[in-house]
C-alpha positions as CSV (number, residue, x, y, z in Angstrom):
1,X,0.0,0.0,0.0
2,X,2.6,2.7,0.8
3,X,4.6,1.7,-2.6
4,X,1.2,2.4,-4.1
5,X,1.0,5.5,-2.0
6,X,4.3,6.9,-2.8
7,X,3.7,6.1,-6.5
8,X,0.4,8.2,-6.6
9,X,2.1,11.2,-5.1
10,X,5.2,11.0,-7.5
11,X,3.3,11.2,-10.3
12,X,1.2,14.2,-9.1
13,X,4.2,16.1,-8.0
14,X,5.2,15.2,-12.1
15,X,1.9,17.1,-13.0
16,X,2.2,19.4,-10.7
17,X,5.8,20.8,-12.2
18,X,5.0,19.9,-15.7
19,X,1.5,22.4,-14.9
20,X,3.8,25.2,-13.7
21,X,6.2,24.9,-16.3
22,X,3.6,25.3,-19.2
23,X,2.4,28.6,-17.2
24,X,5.9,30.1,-17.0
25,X,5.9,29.9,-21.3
26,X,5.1,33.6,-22.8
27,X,3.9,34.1,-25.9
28,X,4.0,37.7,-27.7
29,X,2.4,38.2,-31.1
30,X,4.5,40.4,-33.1
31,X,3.4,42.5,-36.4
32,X,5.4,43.8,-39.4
33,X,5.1,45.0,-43.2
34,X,7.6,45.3,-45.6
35,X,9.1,47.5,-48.8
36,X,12.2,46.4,-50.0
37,X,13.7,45.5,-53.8
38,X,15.6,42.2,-54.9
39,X,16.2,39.9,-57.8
40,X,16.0,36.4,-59.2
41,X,18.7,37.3,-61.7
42,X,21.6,38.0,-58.6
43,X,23.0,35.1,-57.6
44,X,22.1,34.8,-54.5
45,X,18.9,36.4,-54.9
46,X,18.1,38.7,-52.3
47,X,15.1,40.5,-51.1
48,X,15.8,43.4,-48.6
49,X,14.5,46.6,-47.7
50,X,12.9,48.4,-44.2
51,X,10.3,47.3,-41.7
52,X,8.0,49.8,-42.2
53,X,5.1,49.0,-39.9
54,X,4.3,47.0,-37.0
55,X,5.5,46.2,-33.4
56,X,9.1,45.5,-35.2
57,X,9.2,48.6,-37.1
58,X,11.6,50.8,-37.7
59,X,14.1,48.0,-38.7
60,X,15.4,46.9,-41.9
61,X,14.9,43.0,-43.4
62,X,16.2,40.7,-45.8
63,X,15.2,37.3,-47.6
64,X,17.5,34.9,-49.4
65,X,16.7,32.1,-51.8
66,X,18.9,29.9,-52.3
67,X,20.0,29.4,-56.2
68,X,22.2,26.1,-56.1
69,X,21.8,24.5,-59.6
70,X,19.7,27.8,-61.2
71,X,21.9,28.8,-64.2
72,X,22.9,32.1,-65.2
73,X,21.3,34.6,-68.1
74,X,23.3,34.4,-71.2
75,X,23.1,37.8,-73.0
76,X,24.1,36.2,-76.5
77,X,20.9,34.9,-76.4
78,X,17.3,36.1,-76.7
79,X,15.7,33.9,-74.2
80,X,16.5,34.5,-70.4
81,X,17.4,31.4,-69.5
82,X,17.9,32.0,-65.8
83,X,14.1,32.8,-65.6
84,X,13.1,30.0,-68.2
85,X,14.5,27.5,-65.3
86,X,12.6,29.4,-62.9
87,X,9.5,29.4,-64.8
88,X,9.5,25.4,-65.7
89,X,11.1,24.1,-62.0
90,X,9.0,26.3,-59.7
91,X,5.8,27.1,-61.3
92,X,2.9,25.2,-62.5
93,X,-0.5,26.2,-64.1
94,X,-3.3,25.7,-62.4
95,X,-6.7,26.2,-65.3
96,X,-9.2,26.6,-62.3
97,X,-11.8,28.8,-64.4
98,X,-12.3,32.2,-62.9
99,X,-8.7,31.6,-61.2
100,X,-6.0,30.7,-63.6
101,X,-2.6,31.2,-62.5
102,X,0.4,29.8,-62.1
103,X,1.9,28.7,-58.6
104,X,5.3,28.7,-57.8
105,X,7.0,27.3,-54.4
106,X,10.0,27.7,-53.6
107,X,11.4,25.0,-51.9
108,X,9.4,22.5,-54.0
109,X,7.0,20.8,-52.0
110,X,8.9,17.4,-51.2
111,X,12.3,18.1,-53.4
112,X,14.6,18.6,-50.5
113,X,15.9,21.5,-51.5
114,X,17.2,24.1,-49.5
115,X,14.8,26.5,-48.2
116,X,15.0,30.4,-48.2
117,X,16.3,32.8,-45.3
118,X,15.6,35.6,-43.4
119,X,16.7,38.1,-41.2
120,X,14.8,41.1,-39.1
121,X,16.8,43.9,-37.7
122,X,15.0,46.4,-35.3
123,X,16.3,50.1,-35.0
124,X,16.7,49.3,-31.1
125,X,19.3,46.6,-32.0
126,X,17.3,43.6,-32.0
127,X,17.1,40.7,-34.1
128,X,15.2,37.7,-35.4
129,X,16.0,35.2,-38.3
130,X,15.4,31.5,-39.4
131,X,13.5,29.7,-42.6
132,X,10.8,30.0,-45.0
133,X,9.3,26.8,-44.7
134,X,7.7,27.5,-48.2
135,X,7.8,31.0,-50.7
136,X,4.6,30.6,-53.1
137,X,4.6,33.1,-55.6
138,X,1.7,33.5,-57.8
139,X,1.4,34.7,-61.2
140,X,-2.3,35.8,-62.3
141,X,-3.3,34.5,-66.0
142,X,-5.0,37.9,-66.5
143,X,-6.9,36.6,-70.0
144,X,-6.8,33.2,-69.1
145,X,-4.8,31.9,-71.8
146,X,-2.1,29.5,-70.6
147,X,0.4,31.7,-71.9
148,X,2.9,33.7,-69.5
149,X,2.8,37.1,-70.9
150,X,5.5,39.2,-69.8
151,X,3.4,42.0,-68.6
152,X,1.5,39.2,-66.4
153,X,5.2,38.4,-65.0
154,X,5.8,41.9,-64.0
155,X,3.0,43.4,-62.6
156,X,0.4,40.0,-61.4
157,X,1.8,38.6,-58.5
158,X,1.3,38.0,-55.6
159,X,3.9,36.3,-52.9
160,X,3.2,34.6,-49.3
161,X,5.4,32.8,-47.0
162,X,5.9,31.3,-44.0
163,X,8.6,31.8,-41.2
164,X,10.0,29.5,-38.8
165,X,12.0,32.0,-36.1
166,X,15.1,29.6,-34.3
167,X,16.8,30.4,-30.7
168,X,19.9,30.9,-32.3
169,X,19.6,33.7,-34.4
170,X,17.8,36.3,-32.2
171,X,19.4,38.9,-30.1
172,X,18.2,41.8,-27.8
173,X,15.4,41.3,-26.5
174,X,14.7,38.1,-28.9
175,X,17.1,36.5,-27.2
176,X,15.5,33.6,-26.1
177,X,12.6,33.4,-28.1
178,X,11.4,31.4,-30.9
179,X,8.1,30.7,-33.1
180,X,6.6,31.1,-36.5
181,X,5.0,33.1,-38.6
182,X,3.4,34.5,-42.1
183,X,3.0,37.2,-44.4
184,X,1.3,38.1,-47.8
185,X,1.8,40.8,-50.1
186,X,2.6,41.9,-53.5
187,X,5.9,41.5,-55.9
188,X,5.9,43.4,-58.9
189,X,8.9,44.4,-61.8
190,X,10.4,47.7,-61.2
191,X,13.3,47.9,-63.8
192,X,12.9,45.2,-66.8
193,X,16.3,45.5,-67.5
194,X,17.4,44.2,-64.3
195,X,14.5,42.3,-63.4
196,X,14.8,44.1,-60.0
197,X,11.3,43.7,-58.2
198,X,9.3,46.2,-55.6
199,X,8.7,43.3,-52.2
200,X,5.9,44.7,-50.4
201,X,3.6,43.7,-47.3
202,X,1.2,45.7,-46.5
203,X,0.7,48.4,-44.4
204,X,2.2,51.2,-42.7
205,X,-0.9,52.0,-41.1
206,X,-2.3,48.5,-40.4
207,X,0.8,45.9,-40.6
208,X,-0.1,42.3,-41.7
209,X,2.8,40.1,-41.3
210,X,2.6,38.5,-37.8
211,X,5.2,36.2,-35.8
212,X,4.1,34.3,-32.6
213,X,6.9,34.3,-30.3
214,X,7.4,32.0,-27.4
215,X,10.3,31.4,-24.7
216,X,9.4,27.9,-24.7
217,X,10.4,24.9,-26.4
218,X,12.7,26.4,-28.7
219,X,15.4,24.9,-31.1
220,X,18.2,25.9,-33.0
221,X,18.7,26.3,-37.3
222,X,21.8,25.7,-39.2
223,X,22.8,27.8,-41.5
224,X,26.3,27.8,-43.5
225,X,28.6,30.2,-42.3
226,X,29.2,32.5,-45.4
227,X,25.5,33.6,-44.5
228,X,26.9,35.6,-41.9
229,X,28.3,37.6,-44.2
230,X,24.8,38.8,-45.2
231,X,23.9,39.3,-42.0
232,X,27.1,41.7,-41.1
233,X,25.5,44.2,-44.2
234,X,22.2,45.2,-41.9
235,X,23.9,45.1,-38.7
């Protein structure tokens, strides 16, 4: 009986700290938009700009995606064929009627490949950073005709994501923090002799990006080490 006994209260003293540690955790939802300018023809490509509203405004931001494999735009030619590869790996029509577009995710879903990266910097010195556990980027078929027109490339897009935040790149008051994310927004062609493109998430005024942070539970990401490199530029 006292085995029994002693068993019974074990196991509620096991409930008891496993109750208090679940009401130690904090979570803090965090808001930001985004205006910044990158391209799929720099190798890597980057996206970065400023945090322009939200709880992490002021700040500045950037995105990476990763172009192992993607070749590079020969000019002797007239096709690009940097953004011909994008086009057929990434992208794939969908005919839905009233909805045609094509999709693009970036990593692939299931291909393994490496995912994209990003980095917030606040004003006040703090930071945050991990993956993308998907970029889709969608290109409106405007007159629904299964054929990519460039103007349909440049100016009907749209581009969401979602953000994994890991231990081990935050600093500041993100020091210990970790937690995910998403955002939404628009990507359109600035300079078509670049390809250079306007990243924005909306607003100033009413910020739609949004990252759940938590002090609990958190792990760490690996990165290589010539992304630090990156990082050192919006320090």
């Amino acid at each position: 009986m006292n085995r029994k006994l002693m068993l019974c209260m074990l196991m509620a003293c096991m409930l008891v700290l496993g109750a208090t540690g679940a009401s130690d955790a904090t979570t803090t939802l965090w808001r930001f938009a985004l205006s910044g300018t990158g391209s799929f023809m720099d190798s890597p490509p980057i996206f970065s700009g400023n945090i322009i509203g939200g709880t992490l405004s002021p700040g500045t931001f950037w995105i990476r995606f990763d172009d192992t494999g993607w070749p590079a735009d020969n000019p002797g030619t007239t096709e690009n064929e940097r953004m011909a590869y994008l086009i057929s790996h990434y992208f794939h029509y969908d005919g839905t009627e009233g909805a045609e577009c094509w999709d693009g995710y970036f990593p692939p879903t299931g291909s393994g490949e490496t995912m994209p990266t990003w980095r917030f910097y606040t004003t006040a010195g703090d930071t945050l950073g991990g993956s993308c556990t998907q970029i889709t980027i969608t290109i409106w078929d405007d007159n629904a005709n299964a054929v990519m027109e460039d103007d349909e490339y440049a100016s009907s897009k749209s581009i969401s994501g979602n953000l994994v935040s890991y231990i081990n790149y935050g600093g500041g008051c993100f020091d210990h923090v970790c937690g995910s994310g998403s955002f939404s927004g628009l990507l359109s062609v600035v300079n078509s002799l670049t390809m250079e493109e306007e990243l924005y998430v909306p607003s100033a005024s009413s910020a739609s990006g949004r990252l759940s942070l938590s002090d609990d539970g958190c792990v760490t990401g690996i990165e290589p080490s010539s992304w630090g490199q990156i990082k050192s530029i919006y320090r």
